[in-house]
N, C-alpha and C positions, 0 to 999 in steps of 0.2 A: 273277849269274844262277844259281839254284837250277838242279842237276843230276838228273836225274830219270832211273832204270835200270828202275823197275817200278811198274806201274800195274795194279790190278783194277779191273773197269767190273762193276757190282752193281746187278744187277735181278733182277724175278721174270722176267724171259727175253721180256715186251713188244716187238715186234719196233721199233711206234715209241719205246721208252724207250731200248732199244739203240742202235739207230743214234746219236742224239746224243752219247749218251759216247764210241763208235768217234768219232763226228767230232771231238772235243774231243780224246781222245789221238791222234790221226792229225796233230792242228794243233802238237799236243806234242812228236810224234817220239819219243813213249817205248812200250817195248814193254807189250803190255797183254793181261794175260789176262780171259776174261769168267766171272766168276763169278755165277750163279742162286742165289737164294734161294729156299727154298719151303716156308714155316711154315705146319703145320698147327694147325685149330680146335684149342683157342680161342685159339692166341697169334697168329692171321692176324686174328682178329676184332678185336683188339688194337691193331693196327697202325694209323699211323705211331707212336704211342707207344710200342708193345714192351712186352714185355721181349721177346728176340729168343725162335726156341723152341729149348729146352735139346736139342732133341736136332740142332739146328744150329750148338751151342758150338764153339768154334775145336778144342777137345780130343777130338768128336767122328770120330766114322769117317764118310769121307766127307765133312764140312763141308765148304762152300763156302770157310769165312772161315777155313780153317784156317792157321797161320803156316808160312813165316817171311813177317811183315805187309810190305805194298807202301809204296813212297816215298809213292806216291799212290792215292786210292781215290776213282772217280767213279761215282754214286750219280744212280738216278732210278726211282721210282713209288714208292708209299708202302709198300710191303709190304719196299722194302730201307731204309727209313731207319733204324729203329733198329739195321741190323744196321751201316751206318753208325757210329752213334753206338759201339756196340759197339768196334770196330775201333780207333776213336780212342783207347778206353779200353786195350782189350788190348794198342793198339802200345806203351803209356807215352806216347801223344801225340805218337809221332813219325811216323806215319802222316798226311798230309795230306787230309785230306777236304774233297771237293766234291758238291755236289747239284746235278742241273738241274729245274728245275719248284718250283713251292713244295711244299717238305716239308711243309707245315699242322701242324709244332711249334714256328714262329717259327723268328729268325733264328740262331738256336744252335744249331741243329740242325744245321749243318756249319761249318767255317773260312772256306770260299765257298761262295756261292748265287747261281745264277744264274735268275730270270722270265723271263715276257715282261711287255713292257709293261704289258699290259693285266691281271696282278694286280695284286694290291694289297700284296704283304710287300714292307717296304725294309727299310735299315740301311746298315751303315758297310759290313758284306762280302757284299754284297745288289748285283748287275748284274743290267742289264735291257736290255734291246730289243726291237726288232718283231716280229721274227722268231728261231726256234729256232736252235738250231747244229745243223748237218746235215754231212753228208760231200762236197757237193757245191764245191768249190773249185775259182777259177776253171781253175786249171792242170787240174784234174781233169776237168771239164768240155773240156776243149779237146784232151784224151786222148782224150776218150769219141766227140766230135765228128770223130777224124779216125783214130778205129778202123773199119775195115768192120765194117759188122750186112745184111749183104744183104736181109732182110726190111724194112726201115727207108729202105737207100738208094735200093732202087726207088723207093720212093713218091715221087710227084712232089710238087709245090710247092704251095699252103703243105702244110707239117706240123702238122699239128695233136696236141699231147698229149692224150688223155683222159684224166683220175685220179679213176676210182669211187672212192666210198668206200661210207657203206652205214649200215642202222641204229645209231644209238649212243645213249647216255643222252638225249642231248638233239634228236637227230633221227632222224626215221622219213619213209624212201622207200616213199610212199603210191602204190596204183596209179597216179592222177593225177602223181604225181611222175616216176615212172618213164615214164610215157608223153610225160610233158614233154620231158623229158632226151634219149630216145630219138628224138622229132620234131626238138627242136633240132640236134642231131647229124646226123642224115638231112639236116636245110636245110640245113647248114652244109656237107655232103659236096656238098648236089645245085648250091647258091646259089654258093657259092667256088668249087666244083671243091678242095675240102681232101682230101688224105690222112690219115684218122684213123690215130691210135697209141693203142691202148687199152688200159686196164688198170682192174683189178680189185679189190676187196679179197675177204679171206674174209665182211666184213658187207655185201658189195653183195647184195640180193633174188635169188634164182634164176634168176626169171622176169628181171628187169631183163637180168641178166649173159647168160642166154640169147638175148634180142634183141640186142643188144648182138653179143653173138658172129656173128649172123646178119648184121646189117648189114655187117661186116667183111667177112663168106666174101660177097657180093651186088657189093660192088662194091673199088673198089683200095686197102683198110685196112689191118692188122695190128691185130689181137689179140690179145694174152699169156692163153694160156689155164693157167698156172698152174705150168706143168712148164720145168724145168731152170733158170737163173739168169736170175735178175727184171731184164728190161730197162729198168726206169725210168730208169736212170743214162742210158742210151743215146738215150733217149725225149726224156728231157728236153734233151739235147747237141743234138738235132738237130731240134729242134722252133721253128716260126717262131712259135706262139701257143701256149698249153694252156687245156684246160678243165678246172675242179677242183672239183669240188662241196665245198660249206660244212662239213661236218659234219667234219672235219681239218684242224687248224691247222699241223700235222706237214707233212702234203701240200705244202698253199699254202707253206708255209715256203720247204720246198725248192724249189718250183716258182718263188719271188721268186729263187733266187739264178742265174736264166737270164739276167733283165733282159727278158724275153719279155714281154708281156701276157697277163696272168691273166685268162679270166673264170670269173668263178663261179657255180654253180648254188645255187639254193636249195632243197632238202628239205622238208617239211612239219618245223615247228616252229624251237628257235637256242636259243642262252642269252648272256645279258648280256654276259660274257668274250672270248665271240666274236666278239658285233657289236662291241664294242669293237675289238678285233685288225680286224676286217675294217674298221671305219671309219679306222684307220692308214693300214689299206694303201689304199682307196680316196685319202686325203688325201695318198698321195706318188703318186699315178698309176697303182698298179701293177694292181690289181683294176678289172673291168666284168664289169657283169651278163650270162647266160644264160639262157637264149636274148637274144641282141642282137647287131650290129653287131659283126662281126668287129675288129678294133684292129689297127693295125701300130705304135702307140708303143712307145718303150722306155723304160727308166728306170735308175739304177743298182741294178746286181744287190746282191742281198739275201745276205749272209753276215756272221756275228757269230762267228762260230768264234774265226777269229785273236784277236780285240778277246778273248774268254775265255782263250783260252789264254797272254794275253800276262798278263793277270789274275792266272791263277794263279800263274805264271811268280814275276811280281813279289810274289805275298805268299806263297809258297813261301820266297824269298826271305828276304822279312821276317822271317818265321818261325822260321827258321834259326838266321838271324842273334839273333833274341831269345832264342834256345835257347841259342846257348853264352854272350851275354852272363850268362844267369845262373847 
């Protein structure tokens, strides 16, 4: 078993590109620092390709990727892959590099890669599954669920998660949307008797997030209105259902690894990748639609972490071991 003492996690600073590699070296037990990239025009324009930008070289002031290089370097959104690639080259190759998401320069583009299902790049050092790796494990979860949140324990029974998300490339919460969203939630507080948990992104509508808030302060919810440490962990630990709107695969991820029932809401518009992902998780049980029929099913919780990190583990390993035989 490959021994592992240092790990950099290499993004342009994505809060969902982040978390995944925290959960991957969290599943590793090796320390890890987080290093941001941030190349500017035109070597951003560039990107995943590269060249990285010269005034981001290792021998730079202030570089991210400056030496002495990590055992391991885990890598995610396209503006860090070449620096990635970089890395590999500068350690002498003996930097282990991993990617989560498809880099979109094929499978060379790092030693491990890991998808979800629902791309399309494979190969020989190419994982995949349903869902992302997240920080959320089961022990962690079960931490979280018998931590006091006094805003949280009040709320009587069910608990419901809410997890906004908000405009993106491929979806747009149209007034109609948001009014959707906002009734279903109201039925679902008035028809169950649910205590909402709700949260936010920065791309959820104003307006939306504004009703939203208002429903909260009207009858016995909680809102995270954005200030001091993000209670999703705690949200999710103590929640009997969630509601997750489509437009976040990230979200939903994390949200499968409760074993709660997912519903999901739909936004004006999707893209192909998606409903792929989402027709997965509807075919193991885990997703129902919003507004609809509350759910008490469960299913086996959703976590692919370990299964990676055992991954690397092993061709870390391998690795090694091809290194001194030659």
């Amino acid at each position: 078993m490959a021994r592992l003492e240092s790990c950099w996690i290499l993004t342009d600073g994505k809060a969902g590109d982040e978390v995944q590699c925290i959960g991957v070296a969290e599943a590793l037990e090796v320390p890890f620092e987080l290093r941001q990239v941030r190349p500017k025009p035109p070597f951003s324009w560039l990107m995943p390709h590269g060249p990285i930008d010269p005034r981001e070289r290792p021998s730079a002031q202030d570089s991210p990727i400056a030496p002495p290089f990590p055992d391991l370097a885990i890598a995610s959104g396209r503006r860090a892959i070449a620096y990635l690639r970089h890395i590999k080259n500068a350690s002498g190759g003996k930097t282990f590099t991993v990617c989560l998401k498809d880099p979109r320069t094929g499978s060379k583009a790092a030693d491990l890669i890991w998808v979800p299902d629902h791309d399309a790049l494979r190969g020989p050092n190419v994982l995949t599954s349903a869902t992302a790796p997240h920080r959320y494990s089961p022990t962690l979860l079960q931490q979280l669920r018998e931590t006091p949140y006094p805003e949280l324990d009040t709320l009587g029974p069910p608990r419901i998660a809410v997890l906004v998300g908000g405009d993106s490339r491929h979806h747009t919460f149209s007034q109609d949307d948001c009014g959707r969203l906002a009734a279903g939630l109201e039925a679902l507080a008035t028809d169950h008797s649910a205590s909402l948990m709700i949260t936010t992104s920065r791309r959820t509508p104003t307006a939306l997030a504004e009703r939203l808030a208002r429903l909260a302060e009207a009858g016995d919810h909680f809102f995270w209105h954005g200030t001091g440490e993000n209670p999703l962990g705690a949200i999710l630990a103590k929640a009997d259902g969630i509601v997750a709107t489509a437009d976040s695969t990230n979200m939903i991820g994390e949200a499968a690894s409760t074993g709660k029932p997912i519903h999901v809401f739909h936004p004006t518009g999707g893209h192909k990748k998606i409903e792929r992902f989402l027709a997965s998780l509807n075919t193991l049980g885990i997703i129902h639609p919003f507004p609809g029929p509350l759910k008490t099913t469960t299913y086996e919780p959703q976590n692919p972490t370990p299964m990676i990190a055992d991954a690397i583990r092993t061709a870390m390993t391998a690795d090694r071991a091809g290194a001194l035989a030659t």
